[in-house]
Short mmCIF file of the C-alpha atoms (twelve columns), coordinates in Angstrom:
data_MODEL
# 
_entry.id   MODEL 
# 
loop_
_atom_site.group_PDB 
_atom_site.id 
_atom_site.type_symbol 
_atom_site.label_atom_id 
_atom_site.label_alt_id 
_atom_site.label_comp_id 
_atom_site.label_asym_id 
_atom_site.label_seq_id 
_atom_site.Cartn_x 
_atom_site.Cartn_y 
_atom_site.Cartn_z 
_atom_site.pdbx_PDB_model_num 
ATOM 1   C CA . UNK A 1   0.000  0.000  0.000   1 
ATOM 2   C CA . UNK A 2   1.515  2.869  -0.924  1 
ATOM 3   C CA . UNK A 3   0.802  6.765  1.379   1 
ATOM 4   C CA . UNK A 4   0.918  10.155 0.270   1 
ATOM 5   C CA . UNK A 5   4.229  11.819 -0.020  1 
ATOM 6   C CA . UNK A 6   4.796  14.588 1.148   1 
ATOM 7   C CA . UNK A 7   7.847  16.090 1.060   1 
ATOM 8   C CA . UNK A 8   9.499  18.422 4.200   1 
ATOM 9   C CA . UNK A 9   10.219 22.378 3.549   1 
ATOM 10  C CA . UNK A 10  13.833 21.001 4.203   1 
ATOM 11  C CA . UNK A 11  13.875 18.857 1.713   1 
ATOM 12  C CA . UNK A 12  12.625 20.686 -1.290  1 
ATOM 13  C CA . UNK A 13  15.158 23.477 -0.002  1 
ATOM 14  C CA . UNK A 14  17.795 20.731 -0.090  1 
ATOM 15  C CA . UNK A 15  16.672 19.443 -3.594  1 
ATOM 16  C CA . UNK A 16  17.190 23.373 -4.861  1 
ATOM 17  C CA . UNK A 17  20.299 23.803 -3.654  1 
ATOM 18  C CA . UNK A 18  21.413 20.529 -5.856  1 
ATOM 19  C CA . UNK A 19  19.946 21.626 -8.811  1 
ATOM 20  C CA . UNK A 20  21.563 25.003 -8.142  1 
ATOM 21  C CA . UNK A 21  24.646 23.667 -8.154  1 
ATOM 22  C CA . UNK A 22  24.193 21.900 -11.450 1 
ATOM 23  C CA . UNK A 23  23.379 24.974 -13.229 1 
ATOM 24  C CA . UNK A 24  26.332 26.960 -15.323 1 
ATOM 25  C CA . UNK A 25  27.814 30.033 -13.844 1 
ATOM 26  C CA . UNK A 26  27.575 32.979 -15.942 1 
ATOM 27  C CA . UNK A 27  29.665 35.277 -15.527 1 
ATOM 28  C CA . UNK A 28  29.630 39.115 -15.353 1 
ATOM 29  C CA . UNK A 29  32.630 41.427 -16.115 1 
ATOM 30  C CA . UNK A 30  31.991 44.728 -15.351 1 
ATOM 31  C CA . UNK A 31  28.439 44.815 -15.087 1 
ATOM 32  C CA . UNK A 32  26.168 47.277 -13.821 1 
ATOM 33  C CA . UNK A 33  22.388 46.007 -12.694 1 
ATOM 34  C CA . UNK A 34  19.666 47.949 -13.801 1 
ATOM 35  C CA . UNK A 35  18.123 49.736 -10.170 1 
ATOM 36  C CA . UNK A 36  14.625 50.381 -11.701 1 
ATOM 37  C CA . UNK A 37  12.449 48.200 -9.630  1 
ATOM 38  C CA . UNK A 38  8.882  49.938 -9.475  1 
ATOM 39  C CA . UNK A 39  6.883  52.015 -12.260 1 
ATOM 40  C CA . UNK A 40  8.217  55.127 -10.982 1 
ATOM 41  C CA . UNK A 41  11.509 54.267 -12.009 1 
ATOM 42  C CA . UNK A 42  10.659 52.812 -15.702 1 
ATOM 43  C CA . UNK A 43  8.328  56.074 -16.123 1 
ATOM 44  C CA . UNK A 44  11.438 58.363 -15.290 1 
ATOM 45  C CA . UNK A 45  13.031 57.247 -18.425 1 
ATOM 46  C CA . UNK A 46  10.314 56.407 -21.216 1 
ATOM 47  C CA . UNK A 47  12.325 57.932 -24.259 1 
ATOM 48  C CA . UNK A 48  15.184 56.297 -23.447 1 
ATOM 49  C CA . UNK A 49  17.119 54.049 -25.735 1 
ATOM 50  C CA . UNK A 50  17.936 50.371 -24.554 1 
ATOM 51  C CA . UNK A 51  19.944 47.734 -26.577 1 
ATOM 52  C CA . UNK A 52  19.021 44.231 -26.718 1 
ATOM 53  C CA . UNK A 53  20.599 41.310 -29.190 1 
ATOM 54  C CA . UNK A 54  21.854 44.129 -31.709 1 
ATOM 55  C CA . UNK A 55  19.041 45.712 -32.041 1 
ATOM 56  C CA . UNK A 56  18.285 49.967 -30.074 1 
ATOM 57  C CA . UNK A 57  14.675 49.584 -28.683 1 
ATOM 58  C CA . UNK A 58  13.142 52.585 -27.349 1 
ATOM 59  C CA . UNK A 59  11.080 52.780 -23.854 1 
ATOM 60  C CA . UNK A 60  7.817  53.977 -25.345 1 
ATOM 61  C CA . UNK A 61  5.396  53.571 -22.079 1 
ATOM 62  C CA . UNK A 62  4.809  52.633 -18.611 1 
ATOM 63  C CA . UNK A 63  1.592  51.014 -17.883 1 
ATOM 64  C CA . UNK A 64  0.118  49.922 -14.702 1 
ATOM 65  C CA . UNK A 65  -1.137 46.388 -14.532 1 
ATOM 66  C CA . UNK A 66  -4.969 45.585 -14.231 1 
ATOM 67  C CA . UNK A 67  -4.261 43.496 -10.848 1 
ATOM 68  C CA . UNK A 68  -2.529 44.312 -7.923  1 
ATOM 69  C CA . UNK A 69  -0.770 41.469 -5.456  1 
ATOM 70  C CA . UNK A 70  -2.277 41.841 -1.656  1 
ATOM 71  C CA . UNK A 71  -0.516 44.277 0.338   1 
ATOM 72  C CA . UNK A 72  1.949  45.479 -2.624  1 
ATOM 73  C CA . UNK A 73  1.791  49.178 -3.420  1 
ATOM 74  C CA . UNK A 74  0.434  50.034 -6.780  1 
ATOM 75  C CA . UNK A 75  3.643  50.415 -7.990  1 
ATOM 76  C CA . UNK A 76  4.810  46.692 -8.487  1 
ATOM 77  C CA . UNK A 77  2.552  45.418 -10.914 1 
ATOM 78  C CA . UNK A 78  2.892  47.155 -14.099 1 
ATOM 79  C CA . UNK A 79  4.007  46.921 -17.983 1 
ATOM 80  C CA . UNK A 80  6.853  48.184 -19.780 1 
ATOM 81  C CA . UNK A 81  6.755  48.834 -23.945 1 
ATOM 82  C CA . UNK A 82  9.423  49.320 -26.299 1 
ATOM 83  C CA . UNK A 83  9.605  49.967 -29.704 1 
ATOM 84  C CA . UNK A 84  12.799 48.658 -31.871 1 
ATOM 85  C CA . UNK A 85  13.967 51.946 -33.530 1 
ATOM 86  C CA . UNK A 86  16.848 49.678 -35.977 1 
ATOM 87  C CA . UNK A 87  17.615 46.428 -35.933 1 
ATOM 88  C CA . UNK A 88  15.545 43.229 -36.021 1 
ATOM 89  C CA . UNK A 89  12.583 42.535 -33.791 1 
ATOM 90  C CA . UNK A 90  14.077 39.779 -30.482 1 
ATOM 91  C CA . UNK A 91  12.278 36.647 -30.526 1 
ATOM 92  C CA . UNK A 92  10.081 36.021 -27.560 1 
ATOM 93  C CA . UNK A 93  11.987 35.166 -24.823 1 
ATOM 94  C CA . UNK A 94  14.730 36.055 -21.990 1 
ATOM 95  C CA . UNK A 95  17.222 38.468 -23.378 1 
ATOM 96  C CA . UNK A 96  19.781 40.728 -21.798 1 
ATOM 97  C CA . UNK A 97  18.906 44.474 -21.973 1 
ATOM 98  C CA . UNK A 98  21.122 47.227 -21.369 1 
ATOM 99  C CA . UNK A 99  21.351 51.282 -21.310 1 
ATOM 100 C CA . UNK A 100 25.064 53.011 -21.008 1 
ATOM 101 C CA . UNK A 101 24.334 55.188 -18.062 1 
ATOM 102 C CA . UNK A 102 21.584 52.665 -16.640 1 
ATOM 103 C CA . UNK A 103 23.302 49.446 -16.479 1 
ATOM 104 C CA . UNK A 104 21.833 45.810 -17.924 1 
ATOM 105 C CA . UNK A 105 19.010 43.269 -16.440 1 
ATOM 106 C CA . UNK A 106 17.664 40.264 -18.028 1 
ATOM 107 C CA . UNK A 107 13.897 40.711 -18.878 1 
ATOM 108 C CA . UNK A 108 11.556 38.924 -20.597 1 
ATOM 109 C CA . UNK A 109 10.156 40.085 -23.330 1 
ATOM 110 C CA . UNK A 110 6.873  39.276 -25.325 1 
ATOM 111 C CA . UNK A 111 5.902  40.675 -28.963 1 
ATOM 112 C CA . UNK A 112 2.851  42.679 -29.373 1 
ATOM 113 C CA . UNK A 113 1.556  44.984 -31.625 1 
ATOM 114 C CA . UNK A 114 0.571  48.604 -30.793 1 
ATOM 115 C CA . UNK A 115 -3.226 50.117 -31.738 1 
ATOM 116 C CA . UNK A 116 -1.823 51.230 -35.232 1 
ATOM 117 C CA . UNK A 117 -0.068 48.008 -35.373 1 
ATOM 118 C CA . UNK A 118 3.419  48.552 -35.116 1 
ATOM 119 C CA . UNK A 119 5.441  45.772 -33.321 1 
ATOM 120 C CA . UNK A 120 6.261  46.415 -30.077 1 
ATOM 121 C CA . UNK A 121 7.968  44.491 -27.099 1 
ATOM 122 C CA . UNK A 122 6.696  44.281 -23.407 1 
ATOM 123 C CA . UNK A 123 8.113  43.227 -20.024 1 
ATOM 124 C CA . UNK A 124 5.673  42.566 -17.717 1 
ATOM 125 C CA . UNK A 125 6.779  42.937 -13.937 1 
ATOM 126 C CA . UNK A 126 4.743  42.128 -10.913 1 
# 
């Protein structure tokens, strides 16, 4: 007969940890983080050109998100859109964006079209 597993806090911690380990290291030379962290700091710079994968993408808009997580201020939840001003559009996906004076983050970014149906690409943060 077989009973339920399940398993202890410790050992899913312990389970992380291994497959932590196994992951690659990538490494960072000289890299500054990108500090923007809430829609107050993303709206601050909408105009602003970003690189990503060869291509200059523009910060078009700031937009707040439709839901907000219990007991987070307003300012957590919220959508970022960029237009690519030369270059080729990113594929869909996790890509390394960075701005000279700003610094570099790894965002995710999903395709989408504006209202006169230019291509655009938004990180979503929450």
């Amino acid at each position: 007969m077989f009973k339920d597993f399940t398993p202890s806090r410790r050992q899913l911690i312990a389970g992380g940890a291994v497959l932590a380990a196994a992951l690659p290291a990538v490494p960072v030379a000289n890299a500054k983080a990108l500090e923007m962290q809430d829609m107050d700091d993303w709206q601050a710079h909408v105009g602003k050109q970003f690189a990503v994968d060869g291509a200059t993408i523009r910060l078009v808009a700031v937009k707040p998100g439709s839901r907000q997580p219990y007991g987070r201020a307003r300012t957590h939840n919220f959508t970022t859109l960029f237009e690519v001003t030369s270059g080729t559009m990113p594929e869909a996906g996790l890509h390394k964006v960075s701005h000279g004076e700003l610094g570099q983050a790894a965002l995710f970014l999903d395709r989408s079209l504006a209202n006169n149906g230019q291509p655009r690409l938004r990180a979503s943060f929450n």
